[in-house]
C-alpha positions in Angstrom: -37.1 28.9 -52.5 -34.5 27.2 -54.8 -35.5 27.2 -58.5 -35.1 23.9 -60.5 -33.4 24.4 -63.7 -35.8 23.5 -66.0 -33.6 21.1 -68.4 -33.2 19.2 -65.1 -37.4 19.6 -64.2 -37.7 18.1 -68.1 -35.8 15.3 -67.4 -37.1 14.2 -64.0 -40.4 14.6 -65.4 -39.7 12.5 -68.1 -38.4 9.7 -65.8 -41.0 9.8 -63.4 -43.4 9.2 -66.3 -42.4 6.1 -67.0 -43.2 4.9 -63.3 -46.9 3.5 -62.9 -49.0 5.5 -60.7 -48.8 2.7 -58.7 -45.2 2.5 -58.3 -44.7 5.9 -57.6 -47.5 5.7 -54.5 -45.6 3.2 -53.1 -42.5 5.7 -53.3 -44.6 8.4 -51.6 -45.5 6.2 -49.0 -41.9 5.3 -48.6 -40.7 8.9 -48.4 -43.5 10.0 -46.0 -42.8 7.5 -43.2 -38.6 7.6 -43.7 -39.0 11.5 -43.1 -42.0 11.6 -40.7 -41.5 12.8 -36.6 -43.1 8.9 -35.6 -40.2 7.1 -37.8 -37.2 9.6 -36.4 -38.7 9.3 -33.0 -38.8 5.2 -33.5 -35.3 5.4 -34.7 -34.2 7.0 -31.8 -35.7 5.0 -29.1 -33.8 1.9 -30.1 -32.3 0.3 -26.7 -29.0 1.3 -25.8 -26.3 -1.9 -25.3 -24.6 -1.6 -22.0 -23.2 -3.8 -19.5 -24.0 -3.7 -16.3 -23.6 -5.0 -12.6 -25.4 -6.6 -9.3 -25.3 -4.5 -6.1 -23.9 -7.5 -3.8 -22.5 -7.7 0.3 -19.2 -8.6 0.1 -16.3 -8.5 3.0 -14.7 -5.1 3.5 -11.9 -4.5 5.5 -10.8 -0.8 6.2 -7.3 -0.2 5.1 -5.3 2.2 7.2 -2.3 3.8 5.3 1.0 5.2 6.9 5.0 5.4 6.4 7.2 4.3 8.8 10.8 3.9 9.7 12.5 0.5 10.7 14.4 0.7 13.9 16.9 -2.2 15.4 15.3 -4.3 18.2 18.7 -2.7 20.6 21.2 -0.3 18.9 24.5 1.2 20.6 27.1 3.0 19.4 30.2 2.6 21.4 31.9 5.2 22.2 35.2 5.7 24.2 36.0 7.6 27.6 39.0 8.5 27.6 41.6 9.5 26.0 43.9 6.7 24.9 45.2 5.4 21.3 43.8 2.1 20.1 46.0 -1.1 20.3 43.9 -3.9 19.1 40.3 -4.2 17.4 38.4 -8.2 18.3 35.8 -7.8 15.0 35.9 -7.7 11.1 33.1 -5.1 9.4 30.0 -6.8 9.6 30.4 -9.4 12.1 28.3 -10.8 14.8 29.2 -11.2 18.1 28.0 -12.2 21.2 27.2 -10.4 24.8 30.0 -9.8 26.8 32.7 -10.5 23.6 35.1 -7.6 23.7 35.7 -5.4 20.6 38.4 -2.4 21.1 41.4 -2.7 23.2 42.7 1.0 23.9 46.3 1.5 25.3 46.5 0.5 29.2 50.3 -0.5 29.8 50.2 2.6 32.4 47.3 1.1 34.5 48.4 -2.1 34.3 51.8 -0.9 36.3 49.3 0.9 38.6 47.5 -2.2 38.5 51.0 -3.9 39.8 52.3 -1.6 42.1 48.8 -1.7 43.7 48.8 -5.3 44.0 52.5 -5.8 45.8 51.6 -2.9 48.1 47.7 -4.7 48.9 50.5 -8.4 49.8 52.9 -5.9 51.6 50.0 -4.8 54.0 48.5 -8.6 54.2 51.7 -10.1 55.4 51.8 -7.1 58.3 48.4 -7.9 58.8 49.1 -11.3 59.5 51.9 -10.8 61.9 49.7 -8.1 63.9 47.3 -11.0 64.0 49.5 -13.8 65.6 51.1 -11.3 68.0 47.0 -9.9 68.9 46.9 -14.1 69.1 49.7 -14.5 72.0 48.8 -11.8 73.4 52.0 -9.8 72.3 50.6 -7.0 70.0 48.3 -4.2 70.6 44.7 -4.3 69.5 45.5 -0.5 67.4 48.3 -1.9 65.6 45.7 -4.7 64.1 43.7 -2.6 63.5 45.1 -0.2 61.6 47.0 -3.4 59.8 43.2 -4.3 58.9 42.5 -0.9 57.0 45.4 -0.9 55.3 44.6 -4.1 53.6 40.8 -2.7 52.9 42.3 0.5 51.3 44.6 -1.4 48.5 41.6 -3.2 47.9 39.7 -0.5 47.3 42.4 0.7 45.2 42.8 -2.1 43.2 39.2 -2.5 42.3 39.1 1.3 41.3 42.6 0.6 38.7 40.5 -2.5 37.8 37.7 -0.1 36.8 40.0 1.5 35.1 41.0 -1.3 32.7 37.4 -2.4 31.7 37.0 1.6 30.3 40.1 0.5 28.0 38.6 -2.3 27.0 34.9 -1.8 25.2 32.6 -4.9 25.4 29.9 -5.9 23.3 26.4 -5.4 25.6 24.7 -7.4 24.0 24.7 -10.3 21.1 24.2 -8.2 17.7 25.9 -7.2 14.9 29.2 -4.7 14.6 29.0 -2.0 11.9 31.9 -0.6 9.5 35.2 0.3 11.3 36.1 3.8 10.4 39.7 4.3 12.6 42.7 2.0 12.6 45.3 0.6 15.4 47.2 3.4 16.8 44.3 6.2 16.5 43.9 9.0 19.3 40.6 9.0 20.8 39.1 11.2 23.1 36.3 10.8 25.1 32.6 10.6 23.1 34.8 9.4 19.6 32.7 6.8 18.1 34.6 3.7 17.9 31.8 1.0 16.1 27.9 0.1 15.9 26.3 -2.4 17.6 22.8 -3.5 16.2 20.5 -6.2 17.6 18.9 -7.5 13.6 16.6 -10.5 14.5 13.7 -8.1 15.0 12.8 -4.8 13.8 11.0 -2.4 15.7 8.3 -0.7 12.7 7.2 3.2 14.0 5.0 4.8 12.1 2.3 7.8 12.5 -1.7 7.4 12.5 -4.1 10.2 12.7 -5.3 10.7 16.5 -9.3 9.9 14.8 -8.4 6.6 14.5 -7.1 5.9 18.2 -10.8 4.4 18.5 -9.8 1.1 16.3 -6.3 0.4 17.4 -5.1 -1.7 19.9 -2.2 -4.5 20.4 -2.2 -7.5 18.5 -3.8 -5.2 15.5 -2.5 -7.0 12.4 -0.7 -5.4 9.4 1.4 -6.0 6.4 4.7 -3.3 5.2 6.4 -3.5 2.0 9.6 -1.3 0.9 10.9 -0.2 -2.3 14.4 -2.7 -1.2 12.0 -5.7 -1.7 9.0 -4.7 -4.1 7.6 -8.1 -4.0 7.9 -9.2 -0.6 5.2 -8.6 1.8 6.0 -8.2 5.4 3.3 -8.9 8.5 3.5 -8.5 11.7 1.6 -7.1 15.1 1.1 -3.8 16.7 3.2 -3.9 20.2 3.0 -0.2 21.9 0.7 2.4 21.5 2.2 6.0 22.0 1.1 7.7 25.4 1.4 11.3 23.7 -0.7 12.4 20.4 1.6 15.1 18.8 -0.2 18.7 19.3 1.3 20.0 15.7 0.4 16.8 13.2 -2.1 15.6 15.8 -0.8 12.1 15.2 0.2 8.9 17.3 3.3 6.7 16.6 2.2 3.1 16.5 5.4 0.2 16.9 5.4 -3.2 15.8 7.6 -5.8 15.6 8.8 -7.4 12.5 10.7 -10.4 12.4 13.9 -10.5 10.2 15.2 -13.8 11.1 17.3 -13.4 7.0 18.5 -9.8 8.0 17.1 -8.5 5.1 15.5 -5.7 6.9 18.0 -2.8 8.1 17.7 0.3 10.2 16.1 3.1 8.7 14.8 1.6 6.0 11.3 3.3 5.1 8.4 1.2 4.7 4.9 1.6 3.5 2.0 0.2 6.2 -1.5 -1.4 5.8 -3.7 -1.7 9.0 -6.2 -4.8 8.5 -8.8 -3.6 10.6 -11.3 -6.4 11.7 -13.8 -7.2 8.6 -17.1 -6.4 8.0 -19.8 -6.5 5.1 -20.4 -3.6 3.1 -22.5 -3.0 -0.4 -20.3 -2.8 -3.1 -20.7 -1.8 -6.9 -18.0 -1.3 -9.2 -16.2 1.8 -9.8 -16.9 2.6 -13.0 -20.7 2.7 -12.1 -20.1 6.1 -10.5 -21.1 9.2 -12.5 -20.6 12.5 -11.2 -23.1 15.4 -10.7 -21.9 18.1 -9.4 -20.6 17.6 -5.7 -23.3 14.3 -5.9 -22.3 10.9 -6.5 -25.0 8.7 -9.1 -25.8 5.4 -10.9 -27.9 4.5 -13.5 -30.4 2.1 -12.1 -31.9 -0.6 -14.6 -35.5 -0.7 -13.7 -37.2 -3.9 -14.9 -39.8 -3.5 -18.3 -40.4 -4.5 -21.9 -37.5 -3.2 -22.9 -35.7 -2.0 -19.8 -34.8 1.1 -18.9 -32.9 3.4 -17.0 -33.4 6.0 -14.0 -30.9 8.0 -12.4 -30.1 7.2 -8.4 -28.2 9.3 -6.4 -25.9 7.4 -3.8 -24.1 8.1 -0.6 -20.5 6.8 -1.0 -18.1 5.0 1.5 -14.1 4.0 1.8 -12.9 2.5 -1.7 -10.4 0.0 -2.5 -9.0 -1.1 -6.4 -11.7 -0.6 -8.5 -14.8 -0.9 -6.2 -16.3 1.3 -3.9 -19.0 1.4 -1.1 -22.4 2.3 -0.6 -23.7 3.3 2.4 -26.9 4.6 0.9 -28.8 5.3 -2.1 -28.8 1.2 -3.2 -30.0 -2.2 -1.8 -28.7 -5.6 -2.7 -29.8 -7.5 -5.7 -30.0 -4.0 -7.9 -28.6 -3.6 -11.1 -26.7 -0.8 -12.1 -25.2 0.4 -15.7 -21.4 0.5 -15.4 -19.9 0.5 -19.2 -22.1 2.7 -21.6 -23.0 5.6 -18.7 -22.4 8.5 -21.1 -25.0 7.2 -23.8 -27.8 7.0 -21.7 -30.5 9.3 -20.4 -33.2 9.0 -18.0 -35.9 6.6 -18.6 -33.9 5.7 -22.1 -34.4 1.9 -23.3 -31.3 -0.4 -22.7 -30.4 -3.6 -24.0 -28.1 -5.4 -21.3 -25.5 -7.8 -23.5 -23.4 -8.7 -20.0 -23.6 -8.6 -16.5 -20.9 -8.8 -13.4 -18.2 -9.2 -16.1 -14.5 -8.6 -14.6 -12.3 -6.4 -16.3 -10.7 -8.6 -18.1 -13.7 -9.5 -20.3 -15.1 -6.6 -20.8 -13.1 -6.1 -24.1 -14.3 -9.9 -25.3 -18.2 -8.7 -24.5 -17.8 -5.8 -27.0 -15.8 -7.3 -29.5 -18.7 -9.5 -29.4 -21.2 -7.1 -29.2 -19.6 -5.6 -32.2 -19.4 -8.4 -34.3 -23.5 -8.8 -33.9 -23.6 -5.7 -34.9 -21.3 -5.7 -37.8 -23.7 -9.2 -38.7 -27.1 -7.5 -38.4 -26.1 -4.6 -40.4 -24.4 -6.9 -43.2 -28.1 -8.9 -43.1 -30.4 -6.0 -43.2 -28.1 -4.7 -46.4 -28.6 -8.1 -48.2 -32.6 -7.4 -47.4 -32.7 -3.9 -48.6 -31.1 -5.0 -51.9 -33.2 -8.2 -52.3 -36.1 -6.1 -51.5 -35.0 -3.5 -54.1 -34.6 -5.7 -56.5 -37.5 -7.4 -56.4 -39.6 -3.8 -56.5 -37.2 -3.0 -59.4 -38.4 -6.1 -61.4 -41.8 -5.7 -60.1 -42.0 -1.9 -61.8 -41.0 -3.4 -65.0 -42.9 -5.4 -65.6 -46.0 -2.8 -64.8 -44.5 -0.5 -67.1 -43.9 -3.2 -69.4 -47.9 -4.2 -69.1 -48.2 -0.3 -69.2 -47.0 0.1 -72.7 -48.6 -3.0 -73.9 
């Protein structure tokens, strides 16, 4: 034990003398209870401020996430075949043309003389085919000799229409109404047969393929709704339908590819852009609590419940969680509606601890206004029960001299 010097045992002697015994009772007392197990264990069960939250149905919808790639509603790339230099182009970069419009004129002065020659020999063979006629008419010629006129006439026909061929494969057409890419060759190039010559793109609608996992083949069907954004457009939000199904399920990712079409009437949208995919599966009700509410235990999901009482308290409920969206999650078991649950002040409380709610079903935003008020209270009540202390210690101050006063009179 600690020895007390004795100038200092002298001195507090001297000033607890000139107390009255029944001052320095009521200083016992005061000492007692401030130090006792009952006042610590008081102090300690004070309710604990938190906020809390309403279990409460609310709509749920099941959001299916997936990349995919945009793809033109018809794409070509034309191509030549054969090999011929290029005499004329019909487009500028970037322009849109229409089905049947022709783009690339490749060199044909030699079939056109084929062209020519075919064509006087098909009006040589027709005029001797008429003659052979009016003879066969008078019955002058011989039935052969018609005849034979007769095939001759067929075969530069058949000859034409094979030059005439020909001619078309020097001149590529557009198949269809779209728009032409960037020319990469100039007039007087050398192609061969396969060269890419220009792009062909059909814009007004984009067809959207992307990959689901094969679990979910259950809830998707056509006319599924569903909403795609891209980092090219940040803000813009882009809806459409599902249109096709895939008939395979790939046997390495054990996926399906899922394609919809998405209108592009601006032509914003472009071939291979990627885009991210929401599937709005139909709606349905679900419990929901807020996020925050969740406290982890182990591989277990809880909440604090707030059981009703004078004050209320708290109990600890373990809870069987569901899909989760921005800041709320669902319950499939564990809860039922109209509950309250703790969901800012988690990590002050214990089990069957005292709580003081100051908020309830406050959004996010608020939360910082509740506890700036909270602690403003706080701040008060302290600042009042100061002001009381003192008053109160004055007044036993003046009250103890004026018994010593009496004391010494």
């Amino acid at each position: 034990m600690t020895m007390i010097p004795a100038a200092l045992s002298t001195a507090f002697r001297s000033r607890l003398s000139a107390f009255s015994p029944t001052t320095l009772l009521g200083l016992t007392t005061a000492a007692v209870l401030l130090f006792s197990p009952v006042y610590a264990e008081a102090q300690t069960e004070s309710p604990i401020a938190v906020i809390g939250a309403t279990v409460s149905a609310s709509t749920w919808q099941d959001p299916v996430e997936a990349l995919g790639t945009l793809r033109a509603d018809e794409s070509v790339t034309l191509s030549s075949t054969l090999t011929a230099t290029v005499s004329a182009f019909n487009f500028e970069d970037g322009d849109r043309v229409e089905a049947g419009q022709w783009l690339v004129q490749l060199d044909d002065d030699q079939v056109q003389a084929e062209l020519r020659a075919a064509q006087a020999l098909l009006g040589q063979r027709q005029s001797a085919l008429r003659r052979a006629q009016q003879l066969q008419d008078r019955n002058l010629g011989i039935r052969a000799t018609l005849e034979d006129n007769a095939a001759q006439v067929r075969q530069s026909e058949a000859e034409i229409d094979a030059i005439r061929a020909q001619l078309a494969d020097h001149r590529l057409q557009a198949p269809f109404a779209g728009t032409v890419g960037l020319r990469n060759i100039s007039v007087g190039a050398l192609v061969t047969p396969g060269t890419d010559l220009v792009t062909l793109d059909k814009l007004d609608t984009m067809k959207l393929d992307f990959t689901v996992p094969a679990t979910l083949l259950s809830v998707l069907h056509r006319g599924l709704t569903l909403s795609a954004t891209t980092p090219s457009y940040p803000k813009a939000i882009f809806r459409a339908k599902v249109t096709t199904l895939g008939t395979r399920i790939d046997p390495v990712s054990r996926s399906l590819v899922v394609r919809a079409d998405l209108p592009n009437p601006d032509g914003r949208l472009l071939p291979g852009m990627l885009m991210e995919v929401k599937l709005h599966q139909p709606a349905r009700q679900a419990l929901t609590i807020p996020e925050s509410a969740l406290v982890p235990d182990g591989e277990r999901q809880t909440v604090w419940l707030i059981e009703a009482g004078q004050p209320a308290h708290v109990t600890r409920r373990e809870v069987v969680t569901g899909e989760r969206r921005e800041g709320e999650v669902e319950i499939i078991d564990g809860l039922e509606s109209g509950q309250r649950i703790v969901t800012h002040g988690t990590l002050k409380v214990r089990e069957d601890d005292p709580i003081e709610l100051i908020a309830t079903d406050v959004g996010a935003g608020d939360i910082e206004d509740v506890l700036e008020r909270q602690h403003r209270a706080s701040r008060s009540q302290t600042s009042e029960s100061l002001i009381s202390e003192s008053q109160t210690s004055e007044s036993e101050s003046l009250e103890s001299e004026s018994l010593e006063s009496q004391a010494n009179d």
